[in-house]
C-alpha positions as CSV (number, residue, x, y, z in Angstrom):
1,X,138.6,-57.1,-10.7
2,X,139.6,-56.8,-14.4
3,X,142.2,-59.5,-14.3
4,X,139.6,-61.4,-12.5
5,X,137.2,-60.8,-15.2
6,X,140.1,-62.0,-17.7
7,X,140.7,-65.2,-16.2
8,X,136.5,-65.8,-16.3
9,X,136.4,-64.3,-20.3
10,X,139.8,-66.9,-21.3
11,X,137.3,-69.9,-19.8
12,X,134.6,-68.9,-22.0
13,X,136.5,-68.0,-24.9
14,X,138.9,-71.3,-24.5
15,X,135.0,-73.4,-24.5
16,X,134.0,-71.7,-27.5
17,X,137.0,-72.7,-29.1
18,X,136.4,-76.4,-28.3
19,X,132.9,-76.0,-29.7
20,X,134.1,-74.8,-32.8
21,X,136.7,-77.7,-33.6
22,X,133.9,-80.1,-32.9
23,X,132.1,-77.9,-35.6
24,X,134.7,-78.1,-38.1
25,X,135.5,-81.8,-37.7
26,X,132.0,-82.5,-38.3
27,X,131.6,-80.6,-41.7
28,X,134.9,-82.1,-43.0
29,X,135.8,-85.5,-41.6
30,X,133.4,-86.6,-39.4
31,X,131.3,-90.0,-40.4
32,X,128.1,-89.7,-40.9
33,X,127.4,-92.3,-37.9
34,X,129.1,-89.9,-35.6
35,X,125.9,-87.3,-36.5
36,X,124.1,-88.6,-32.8
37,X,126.6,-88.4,-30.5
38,X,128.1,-84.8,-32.0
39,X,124.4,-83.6,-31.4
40,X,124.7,-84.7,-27.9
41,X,128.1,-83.2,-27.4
42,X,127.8,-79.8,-28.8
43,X,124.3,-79.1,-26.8
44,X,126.2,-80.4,-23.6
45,X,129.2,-78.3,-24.3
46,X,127.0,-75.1,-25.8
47,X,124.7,-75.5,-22.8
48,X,127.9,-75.4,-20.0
49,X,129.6,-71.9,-22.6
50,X,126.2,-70.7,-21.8
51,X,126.2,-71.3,-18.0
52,X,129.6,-69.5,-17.6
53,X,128.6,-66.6,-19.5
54,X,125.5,-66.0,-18.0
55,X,126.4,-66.7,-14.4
56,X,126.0,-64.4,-11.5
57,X,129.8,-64.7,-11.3
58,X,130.2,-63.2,-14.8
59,X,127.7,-60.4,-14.3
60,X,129.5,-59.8,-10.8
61,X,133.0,-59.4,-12.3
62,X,131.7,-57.4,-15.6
63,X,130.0,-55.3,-13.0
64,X,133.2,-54.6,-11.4
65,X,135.2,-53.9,-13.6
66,X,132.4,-51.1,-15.5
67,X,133.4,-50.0,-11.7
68,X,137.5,-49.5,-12.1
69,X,138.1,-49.1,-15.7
70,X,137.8,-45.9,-16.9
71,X,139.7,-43.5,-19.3
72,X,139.1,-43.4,-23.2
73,X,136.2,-44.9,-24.7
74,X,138.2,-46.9,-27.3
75,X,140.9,-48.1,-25.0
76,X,141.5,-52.0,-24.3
77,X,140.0,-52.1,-21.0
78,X,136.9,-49.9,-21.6
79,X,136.1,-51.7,-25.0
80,X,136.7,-55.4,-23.8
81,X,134.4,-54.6,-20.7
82,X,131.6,-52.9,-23.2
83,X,131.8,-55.7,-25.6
84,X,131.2,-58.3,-22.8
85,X,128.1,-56.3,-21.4
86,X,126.7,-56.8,-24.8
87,X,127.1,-60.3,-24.8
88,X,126.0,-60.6,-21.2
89,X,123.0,-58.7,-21.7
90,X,122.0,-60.5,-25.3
91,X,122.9,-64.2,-24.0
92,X,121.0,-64.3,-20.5
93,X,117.4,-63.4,-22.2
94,X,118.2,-66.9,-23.5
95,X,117.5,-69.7,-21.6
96,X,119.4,-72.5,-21.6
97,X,117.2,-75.1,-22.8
98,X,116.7,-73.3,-26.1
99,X,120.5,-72.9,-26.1
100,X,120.7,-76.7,-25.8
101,X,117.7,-77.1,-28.2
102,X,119.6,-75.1,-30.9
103,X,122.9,-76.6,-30.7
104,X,121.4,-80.0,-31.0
105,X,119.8,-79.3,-34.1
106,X,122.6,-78.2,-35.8
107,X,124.4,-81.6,-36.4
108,X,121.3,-83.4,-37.5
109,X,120.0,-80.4,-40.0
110,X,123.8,-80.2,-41.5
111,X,123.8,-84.3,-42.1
112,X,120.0,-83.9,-43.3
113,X,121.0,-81.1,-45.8
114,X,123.7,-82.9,-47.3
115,X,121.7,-85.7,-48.7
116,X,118.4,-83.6,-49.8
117,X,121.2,-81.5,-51.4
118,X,122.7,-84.8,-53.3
119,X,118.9,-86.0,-53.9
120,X,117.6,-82.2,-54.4
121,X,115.1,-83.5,-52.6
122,X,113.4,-80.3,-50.4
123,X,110.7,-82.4,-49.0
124,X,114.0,-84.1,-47.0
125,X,115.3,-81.0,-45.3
126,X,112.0,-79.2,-44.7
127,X,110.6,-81.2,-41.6
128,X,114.1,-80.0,-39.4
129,X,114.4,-77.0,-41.1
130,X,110.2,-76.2,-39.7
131,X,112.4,-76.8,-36.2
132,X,114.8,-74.7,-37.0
133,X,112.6,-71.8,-37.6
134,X,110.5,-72.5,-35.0
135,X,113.5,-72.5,-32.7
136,X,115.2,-68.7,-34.2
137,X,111.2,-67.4,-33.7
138,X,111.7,-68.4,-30.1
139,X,115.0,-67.0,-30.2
140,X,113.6,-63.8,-31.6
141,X,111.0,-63.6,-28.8
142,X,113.3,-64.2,-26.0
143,X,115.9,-61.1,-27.4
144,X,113.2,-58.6,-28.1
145,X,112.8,-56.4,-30.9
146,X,111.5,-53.0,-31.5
147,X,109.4,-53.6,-34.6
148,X,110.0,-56.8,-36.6
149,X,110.5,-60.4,-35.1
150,X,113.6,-60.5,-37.8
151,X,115.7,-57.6,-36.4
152,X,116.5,-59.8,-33.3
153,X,118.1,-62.5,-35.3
154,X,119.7,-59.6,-37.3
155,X,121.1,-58.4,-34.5
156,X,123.2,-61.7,-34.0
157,X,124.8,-60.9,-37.2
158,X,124.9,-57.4,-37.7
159,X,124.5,-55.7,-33.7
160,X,122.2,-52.4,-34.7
161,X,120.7,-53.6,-38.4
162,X,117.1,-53.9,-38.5
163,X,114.9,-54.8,-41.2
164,X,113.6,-51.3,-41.9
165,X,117.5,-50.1,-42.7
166,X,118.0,-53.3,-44.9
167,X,114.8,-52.7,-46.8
168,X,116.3,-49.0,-47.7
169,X,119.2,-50.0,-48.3
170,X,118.3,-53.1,-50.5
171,X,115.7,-50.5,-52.3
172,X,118.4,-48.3,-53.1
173,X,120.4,-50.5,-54.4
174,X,117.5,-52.2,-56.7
175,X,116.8,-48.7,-57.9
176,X,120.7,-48.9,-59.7
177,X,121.4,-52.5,-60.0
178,X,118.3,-53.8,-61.6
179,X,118.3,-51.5,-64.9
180,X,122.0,-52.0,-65.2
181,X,121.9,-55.7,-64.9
182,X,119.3,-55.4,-67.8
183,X,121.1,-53.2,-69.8
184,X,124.2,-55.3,-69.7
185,X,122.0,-58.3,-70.2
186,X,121.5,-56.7,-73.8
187,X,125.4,-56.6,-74.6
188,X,126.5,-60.2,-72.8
189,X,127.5,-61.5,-76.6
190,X,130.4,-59.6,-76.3
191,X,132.0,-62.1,-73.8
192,X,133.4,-65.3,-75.0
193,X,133.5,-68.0,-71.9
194,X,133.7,-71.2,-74.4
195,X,137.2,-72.0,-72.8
196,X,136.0,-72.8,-70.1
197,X,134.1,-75.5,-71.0
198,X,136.5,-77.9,-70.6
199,X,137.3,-80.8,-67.9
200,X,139.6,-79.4,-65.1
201,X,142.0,-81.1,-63.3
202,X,140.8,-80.8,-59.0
203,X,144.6,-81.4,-57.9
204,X,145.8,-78.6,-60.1
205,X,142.5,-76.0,-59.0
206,X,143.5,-77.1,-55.4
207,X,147.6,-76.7,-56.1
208,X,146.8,-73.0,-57.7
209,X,144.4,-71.9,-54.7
210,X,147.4,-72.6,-52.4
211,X,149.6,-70.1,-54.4
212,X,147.3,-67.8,-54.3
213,X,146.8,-68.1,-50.7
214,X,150.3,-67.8,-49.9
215,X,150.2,-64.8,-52.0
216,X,147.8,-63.2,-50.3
217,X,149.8,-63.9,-46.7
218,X,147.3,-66.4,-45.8
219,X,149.9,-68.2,-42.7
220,X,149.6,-71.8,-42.9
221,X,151.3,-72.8,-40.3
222,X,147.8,-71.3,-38.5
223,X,145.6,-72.8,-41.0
224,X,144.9,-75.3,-43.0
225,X,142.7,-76.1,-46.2
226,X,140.3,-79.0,-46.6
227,X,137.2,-79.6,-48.7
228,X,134.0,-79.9,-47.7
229,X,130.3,-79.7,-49.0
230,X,130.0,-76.0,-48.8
231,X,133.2,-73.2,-48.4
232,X,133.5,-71.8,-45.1
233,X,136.3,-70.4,-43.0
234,X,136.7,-71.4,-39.1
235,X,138.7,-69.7,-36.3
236,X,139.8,-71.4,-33.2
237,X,141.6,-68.7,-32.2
238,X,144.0,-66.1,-34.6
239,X,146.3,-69.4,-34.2
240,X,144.6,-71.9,-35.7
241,X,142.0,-70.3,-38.9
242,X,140.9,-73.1,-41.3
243,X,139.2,-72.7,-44.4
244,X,137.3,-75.4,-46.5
245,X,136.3,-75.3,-50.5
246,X,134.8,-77.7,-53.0
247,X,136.0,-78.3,-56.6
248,X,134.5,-79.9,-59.9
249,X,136.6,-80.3,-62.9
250,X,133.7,-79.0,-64.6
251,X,134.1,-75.4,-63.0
252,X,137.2,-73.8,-63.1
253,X,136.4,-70.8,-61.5
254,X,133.8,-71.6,-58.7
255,X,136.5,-73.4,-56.3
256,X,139.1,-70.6,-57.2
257,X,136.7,-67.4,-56.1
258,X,135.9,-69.6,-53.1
259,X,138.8,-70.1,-51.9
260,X,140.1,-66.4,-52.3
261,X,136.9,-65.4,-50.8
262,X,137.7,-68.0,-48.0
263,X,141.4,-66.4,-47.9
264,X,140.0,-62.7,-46.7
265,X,137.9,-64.5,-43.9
266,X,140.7,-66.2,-42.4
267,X,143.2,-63.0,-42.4
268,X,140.7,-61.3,-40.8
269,X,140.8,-64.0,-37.9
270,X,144.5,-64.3,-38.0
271,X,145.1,-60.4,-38.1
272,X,143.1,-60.2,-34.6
273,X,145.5,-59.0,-31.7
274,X,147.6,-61.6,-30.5
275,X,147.8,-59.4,-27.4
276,X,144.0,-60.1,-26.6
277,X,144.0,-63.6,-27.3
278,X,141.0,-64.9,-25.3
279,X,139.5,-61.3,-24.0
280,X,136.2,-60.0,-25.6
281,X,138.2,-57.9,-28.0
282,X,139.6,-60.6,-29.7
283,X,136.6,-61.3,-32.2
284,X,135.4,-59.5,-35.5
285,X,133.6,-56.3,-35.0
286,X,130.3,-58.5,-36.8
287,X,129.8,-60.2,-40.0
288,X,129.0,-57.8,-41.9
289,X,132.5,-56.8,-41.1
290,X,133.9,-60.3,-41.7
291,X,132.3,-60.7,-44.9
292,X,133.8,-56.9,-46.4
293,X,137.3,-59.0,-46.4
294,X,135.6,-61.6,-48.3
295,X,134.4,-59.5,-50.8
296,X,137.0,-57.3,-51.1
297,X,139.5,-60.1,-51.8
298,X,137.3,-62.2,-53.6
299,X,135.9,-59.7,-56.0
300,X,138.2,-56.1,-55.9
301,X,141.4,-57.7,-56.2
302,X,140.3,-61.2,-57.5
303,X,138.3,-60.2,-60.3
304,X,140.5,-57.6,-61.1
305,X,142.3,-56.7,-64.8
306,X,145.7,-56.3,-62.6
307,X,145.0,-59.6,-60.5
308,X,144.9,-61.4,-63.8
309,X,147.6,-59.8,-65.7
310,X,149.2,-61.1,-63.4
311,X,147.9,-65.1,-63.0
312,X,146.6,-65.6,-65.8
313,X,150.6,-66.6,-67.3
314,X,150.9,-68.9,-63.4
315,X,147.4,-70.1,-64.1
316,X,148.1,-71.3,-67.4
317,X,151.3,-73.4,-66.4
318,X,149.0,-75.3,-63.9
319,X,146.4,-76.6,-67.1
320,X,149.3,-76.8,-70.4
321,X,147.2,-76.3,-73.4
322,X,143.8,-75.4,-72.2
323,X,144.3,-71.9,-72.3
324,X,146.8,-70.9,-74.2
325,X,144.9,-68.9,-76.9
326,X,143.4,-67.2,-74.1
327,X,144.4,-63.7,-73.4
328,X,144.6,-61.1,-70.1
329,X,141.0,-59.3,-71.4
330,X,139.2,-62.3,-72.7
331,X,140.3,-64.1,-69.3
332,X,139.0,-61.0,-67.4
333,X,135.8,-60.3,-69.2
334,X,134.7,-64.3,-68.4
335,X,135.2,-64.2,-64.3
336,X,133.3,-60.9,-64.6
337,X,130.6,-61.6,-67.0
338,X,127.2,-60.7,-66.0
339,X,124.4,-63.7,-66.7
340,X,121.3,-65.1,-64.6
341,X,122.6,-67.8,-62.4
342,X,120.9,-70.5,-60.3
343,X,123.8,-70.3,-57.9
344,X,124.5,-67.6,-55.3
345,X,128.3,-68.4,-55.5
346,X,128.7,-68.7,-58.6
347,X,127.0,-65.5,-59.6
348,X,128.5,-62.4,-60.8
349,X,129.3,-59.4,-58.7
350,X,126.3,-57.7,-60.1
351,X,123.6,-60.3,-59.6
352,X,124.8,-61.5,-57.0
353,X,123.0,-58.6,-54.4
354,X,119.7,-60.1,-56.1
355,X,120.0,-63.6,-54.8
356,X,120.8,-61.8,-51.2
357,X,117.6,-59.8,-51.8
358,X,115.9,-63.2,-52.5
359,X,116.7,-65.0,-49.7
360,X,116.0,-61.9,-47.3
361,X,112.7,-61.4,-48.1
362,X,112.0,-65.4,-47.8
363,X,113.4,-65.4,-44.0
364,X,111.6,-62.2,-42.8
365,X,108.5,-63.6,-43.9
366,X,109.4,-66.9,-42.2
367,X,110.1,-65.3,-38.9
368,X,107.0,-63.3,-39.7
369,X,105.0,-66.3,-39.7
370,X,103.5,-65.1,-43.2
371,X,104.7,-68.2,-44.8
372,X,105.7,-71.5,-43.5
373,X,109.3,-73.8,-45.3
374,X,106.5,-76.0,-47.3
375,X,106.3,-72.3,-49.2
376,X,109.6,-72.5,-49.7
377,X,110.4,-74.1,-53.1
378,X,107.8,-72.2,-54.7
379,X,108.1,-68.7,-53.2
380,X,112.3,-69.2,-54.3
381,X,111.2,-70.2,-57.7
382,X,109.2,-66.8,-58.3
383,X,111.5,-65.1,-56.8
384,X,114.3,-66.0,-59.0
385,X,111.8,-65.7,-61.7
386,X,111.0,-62.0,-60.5
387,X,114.4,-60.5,-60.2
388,X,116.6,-63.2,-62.8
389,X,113.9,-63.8,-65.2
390,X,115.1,-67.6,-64.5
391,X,113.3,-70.6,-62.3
392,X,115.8,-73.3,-61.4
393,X,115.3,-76.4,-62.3
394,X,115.7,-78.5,-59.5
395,X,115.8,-78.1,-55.6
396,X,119.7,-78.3,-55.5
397,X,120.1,-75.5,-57.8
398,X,117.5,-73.7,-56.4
399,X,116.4,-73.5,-52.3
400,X,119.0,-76.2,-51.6
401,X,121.9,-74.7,-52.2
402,X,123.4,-72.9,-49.2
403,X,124.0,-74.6,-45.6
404,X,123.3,-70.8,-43.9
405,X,119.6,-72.4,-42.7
406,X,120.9,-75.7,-41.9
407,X,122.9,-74.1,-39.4
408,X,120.2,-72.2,-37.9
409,X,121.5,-69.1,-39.4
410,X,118.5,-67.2,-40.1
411,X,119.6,-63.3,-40.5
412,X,123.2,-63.6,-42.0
413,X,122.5,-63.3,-45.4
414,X,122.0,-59.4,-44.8
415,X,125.6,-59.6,-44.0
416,X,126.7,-60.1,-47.8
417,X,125.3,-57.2,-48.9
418,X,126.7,-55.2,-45.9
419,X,130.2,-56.2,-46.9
420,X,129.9,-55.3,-50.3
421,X,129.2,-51.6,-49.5
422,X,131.6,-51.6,-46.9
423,X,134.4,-53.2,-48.9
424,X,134.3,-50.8,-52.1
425,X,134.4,-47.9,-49.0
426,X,137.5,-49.4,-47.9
427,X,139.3,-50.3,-50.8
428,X,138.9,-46.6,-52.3
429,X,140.3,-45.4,-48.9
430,X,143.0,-47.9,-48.8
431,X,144.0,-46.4,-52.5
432,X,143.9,-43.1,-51.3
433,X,146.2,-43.8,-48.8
434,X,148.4,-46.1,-50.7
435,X,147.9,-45.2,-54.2
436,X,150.5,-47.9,-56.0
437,X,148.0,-50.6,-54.3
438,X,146.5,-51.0,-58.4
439,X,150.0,-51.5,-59.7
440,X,151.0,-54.1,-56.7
441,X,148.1,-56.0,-57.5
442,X,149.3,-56.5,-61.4
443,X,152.5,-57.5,-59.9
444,X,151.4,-60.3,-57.0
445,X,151.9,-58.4,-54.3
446,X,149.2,-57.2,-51.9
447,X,152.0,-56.5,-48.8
448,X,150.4,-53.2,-48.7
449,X,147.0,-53.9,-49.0
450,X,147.6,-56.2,-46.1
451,X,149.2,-54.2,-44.1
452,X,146.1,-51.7,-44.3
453,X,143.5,-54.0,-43.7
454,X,145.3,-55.5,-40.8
455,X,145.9,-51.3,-38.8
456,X,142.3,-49.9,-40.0
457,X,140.5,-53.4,-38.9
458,X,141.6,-56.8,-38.4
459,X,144.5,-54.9,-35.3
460,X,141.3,-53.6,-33.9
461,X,139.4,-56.5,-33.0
462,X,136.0,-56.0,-31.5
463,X,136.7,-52.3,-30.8
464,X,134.3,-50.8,-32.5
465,X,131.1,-51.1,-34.1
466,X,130.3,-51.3,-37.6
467,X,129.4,-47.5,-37.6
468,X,132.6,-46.4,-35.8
469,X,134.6,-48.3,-37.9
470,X,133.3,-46.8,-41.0
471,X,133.6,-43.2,-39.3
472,X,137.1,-43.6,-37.7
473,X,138.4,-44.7,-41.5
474,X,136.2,-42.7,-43.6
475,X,134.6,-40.2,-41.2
476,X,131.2,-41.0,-42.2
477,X,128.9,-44.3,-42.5
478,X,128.2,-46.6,-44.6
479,X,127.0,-44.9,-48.0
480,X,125.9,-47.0,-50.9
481,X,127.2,-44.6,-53.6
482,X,130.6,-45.5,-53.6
483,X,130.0,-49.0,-54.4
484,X,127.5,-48.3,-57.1
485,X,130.3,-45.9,-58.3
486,X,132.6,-49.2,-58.0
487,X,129.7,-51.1,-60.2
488,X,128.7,-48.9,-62.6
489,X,133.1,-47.9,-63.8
490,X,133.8,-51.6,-63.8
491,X,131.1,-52.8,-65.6
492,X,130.2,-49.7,-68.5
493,X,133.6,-50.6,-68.9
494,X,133.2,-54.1,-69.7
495,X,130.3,-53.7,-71.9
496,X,130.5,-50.5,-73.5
C-alpha cells in the first residue's frame, strides 16, 4: 500500500510542479497578453492537483498505509504518511470551485499590481484585491479556526501559529525593539552612507550577485537567475530552484541583499532529500522555516563585519573608483544603518520587524471584516506614521509595494518574523557546534555553514514541525531572547 500511495503522491507532486513553472514564466517572461489564457490554465490545472489530492483514492491509500507503516515516529515512512494526512485533511474542507476561483485570480491580480505599482495608483489594485479577500475569508471559513478567522490562513503558512501567539510574540518584541530603534535613531549621524549616492552599473550588481551565489554553493546548473518585478525564489523540484531580483543603478545595495536573501531560499529547496524526490517529505517544514535561511544569509552572514572584510576588496573591483576611499567599517556601518524607511526590503534589520507588525495587524483586521481594502492606503499611512514616525508619499512606496496580496497570500507575512527568531537560534547553535564559522565567513567560505544547515534542516525535509525542529537542534522552542541578544550586541556596537 505505501508504494501505492508513492506512485499517487509522485502524480500530485509532478502536477504541482507544472503549476509552478507556469507560475514562474508568468512573473518573468510571460507577455502581458498571455494574462487570460494563464488564468484559465492554472485554475484548470490547480482545480485537476486538487481532484487527485482529495480523491477517495488518495484518502484510501493514505488510509492504508497509516495501516502498515509503523516503527519510529520520525522515520521516512511514518513522517511522509503524517505529512500527507495533513494535507489531505486541510485541502478536502476546500472545495473545488473556490480552488478554481483562487487560482484564477492570481494571474490577473499579479498583471493588475504591476501597473498600479508603476502608476502608484491604489485605486487600480483595490477592486481585485476586495476579491481576493473575499476569497482567503471564504477560505478561512471552509478550514475552520478556533478563535480568529486569520489563524486559518496562518495556518497555510505557518501549520500551528495563531494570531494570539503572534500578538505575544510581536508584543515582546515591540517591548525591546521599539526604544532601541529610538535610541539609535538619536546617534544615526555617526554613519556616513554618502558613497552610495552614486549611479550603479546593473550588469556589474547582477555579475557580483552571481559570485556571491556561487560562494554561497548556490548550484546553477539547478537554477537559474532572472529579474523580475519583485525577488522571489521558485522550486520545481530540488533540481530545478530559480530565483528572480530587480536592480536600479540608483541602489546599490537593494538588489545585492535580495539576491543573497533569494540565495538561502533556494538552498533550502536544493538541500531537500534527493532520495524523496516527489514524496510528501520532500517540501520545507513551513515558511517560517523557509524564510530563517533567508534571513540568516541575508542578514547574519550578509551584513556581517567578516562578510565584508571579505567583499568589500571583490566589490570594489566590479565599480573602479566609486569606492575606493571607502573602508571595511564605513562599508559595514552603511548596509547596517538603522533609519525609517518606506520600503520593507530595503529596511534595516531593526525596522524591518515593524513593517511586519504593520502589515499584520492590516490583514487580521481585513479577514476580521473590521476594515475593508478602500481602508487601506490610509490605515498603512498611520501605521507607518505610528511605529516610523514617517507617512510615505505615494502608493508605490507605501501599500503598493509588496506582491504577497496580489498573490492571494494573506498570512505569510507572519513568516518573516518567525524566521528571524529562528535564524539567530540557529546560527548561535551552528557556532557552537562549529566555532571557526566567524573566521570562514571573513575568508569566503561558508562550506561549513552549509553543511550544517543542510544535516539540522534542509536533509530533513518535511519531517518535522517547526516546534520539533527547534527542539531536536536546540532542545527547546522558539525563544525570542536570543535574537534580541543578536540585536541588541550588533547594534550597541554600531552606535555606541
Amino acid at each position: 500500500m505505501l508504494e501505492r500511495f508513492k506512485e499517487q503522491w509522485a502524480r500530485i507532486s509532478r502536477l504541482e510542479q507544472i503549476i509552478a513553472v507556469l507560475g514562474w514564466d508568468m512573473e518573468t517572461y510571460m507577455p502581458e497578453g498571455g494574462v487570460k489564457p494563464r488564468a484559465d490554465q492554472l485554475a484548470l490545472l490547480s482545480d485537476l492537483a486538487h481532484q487527485w489530492l482529495t480523491s477517495e483514492e488518495t484518502a484510501r491509500l493514505i488510509e492504508g498505509a497509516e495501516k502498515e507503516v509503523g516503527g519510529d515516529y520520525f522515520s521516512d515512512a511514518v513522517s511522509m504518511i503524517r505529512v500527507a494526512r495533513r494535507a489531505y485533511d486541510k485541502k478536502v474542507k476546500i472545495p473545488r470551485d473556490l480552488v478554481a476561483r483562487l487560482a484564477r485570480i492570481t494571474p490577473r491580480a499579479n498583471s493588475i499590481w504591476i501597473r498600479a505599482r508603476a502608476n502608484s495608483d491604489f485605486r487600480q489594485f483595490q477592486p481585485v484585491l476586495s476579491e481576493i479577500i473575499e476569497l482567503n475569508k471564504e477560505q478561512a471559513e471552509c478550514l475552520g479556526y478556533a478563535e480568529h478567522r486569520y489563524d486559518a490562513l496562518l495556518d497555510l503558512y505557518e501549520p500551528e501559529l495563531t494570531t494570539t501567539r503572534v500578538v505575544r510574540l510581536f508584543n515582546e518584541l515591540k517591548i525591546h525593539i521599539v526604544p532601541l530603534a529610538r535610541e539609535i535613531a538619536d546617534r544615526k549621524d555617526s554613519v556616513r552612507t554618502g558613497f552610495l549616492n552614486q549611479k550603479f552599473s546593473t550588469a556589474q550588481q547582477e555579475a557580483f550577485g552571481m559570485l556571491v551565489l556561487r560562494d554561497m554553493h548556490y548550484d546553477f546548473t539547478r537554477g537559474r537567475q532572472d529579474r523580475s518585478a519583485h525577488p522571489f525564489t521558485t522550486s520545481f523540484s530540488p533540481y530545478d530552484v530559480r530565483i528572480t531580483t530587480r536592480f536600479s543603478e540608483d541602489d546599490l545595495l537593494s538588489a545585492l541583499f535580495s539576491t543573497i536573501h533569494e540565495g538561502g531560499h533556494a538552498l533550502y529547496d536544493q538541500g531537500l532529500p534527493l532520495d524523496l524526490v516527489d514524496t510528501p517529505l520532500c517540501q520545507p517544514i513551513s515558511l517560517g522555516v523557509h524564510e530563517s535561511q533567508s534571513r540568516l544569509w541575508e542578514n547574519i552572514v550578509g551584513r556581517s563585519r567578516g562578510f565584508w572584510k571579505h567583499y568589500l576588496p571583490i566589490l570594489k573591483t566590479y565599480f573602479p573608483g566609486q569606492l575606493d576611499s571607502v573602508d571595511q567599517e564605513q562599508f559595514y556601518r552603511a548596509v547596517n544603518q538603522v533609519k525609517q524607511s518606506y520600503i520593507r526590503v530595503e529596511s534595516d534589520e531593526l525596522t524591518y520587524n515593524l513593517h511586519i507588525f504593520i502589515r499584520f495587524e492590516i490583514e487580521k483586521d481585513l479577514i476580521a471584516g473590521v476594515v475593508t481594502a478602500t481602508d487601506i492606503p490610509e490605515l498603512w499611512n498611520a501605521k507607518y506614521h505610528e511605529y516610523l514616525g514617517i507617512t510615505p508619499p505615494d502608493d508605490a512606496q507605501g501599500c503598493l509595494q509588496d506582491i504577497h496580496w496580489a498573490h492571494g497570500s494573506i498570512g505569510y507575512f507572519p513568516t518573516y518574523v518567525i524566521g528571524n527568531l529562528l535564524s539567530a537560534q540557529l546560527f548561535r547553535k551552528a557556532v557552537e557546534d562549529h566555532p571557526l564559522l566567524p573566521k570562514e565567513i571573513e575568508e569566503g567560505r561558508f562550506d561549513a555553514l552549509l553543511s550544517w544547515l543542510r544535516k539540522n534542516v534542509h536533509s530533513q525535509g518535511s519531517r518535522y514541525t517547526l516546534g520539533e525542529l527547534a527542539a531536536s537542534i536546540t532542545g527547546g522552542d522558539i525563544p525570542v531572547a536570543p535574537y534580541l541578544g543578536y540585536l541588541t550586541e550588533k547594534f550597541h556596537d554600531m552606535y555606541r
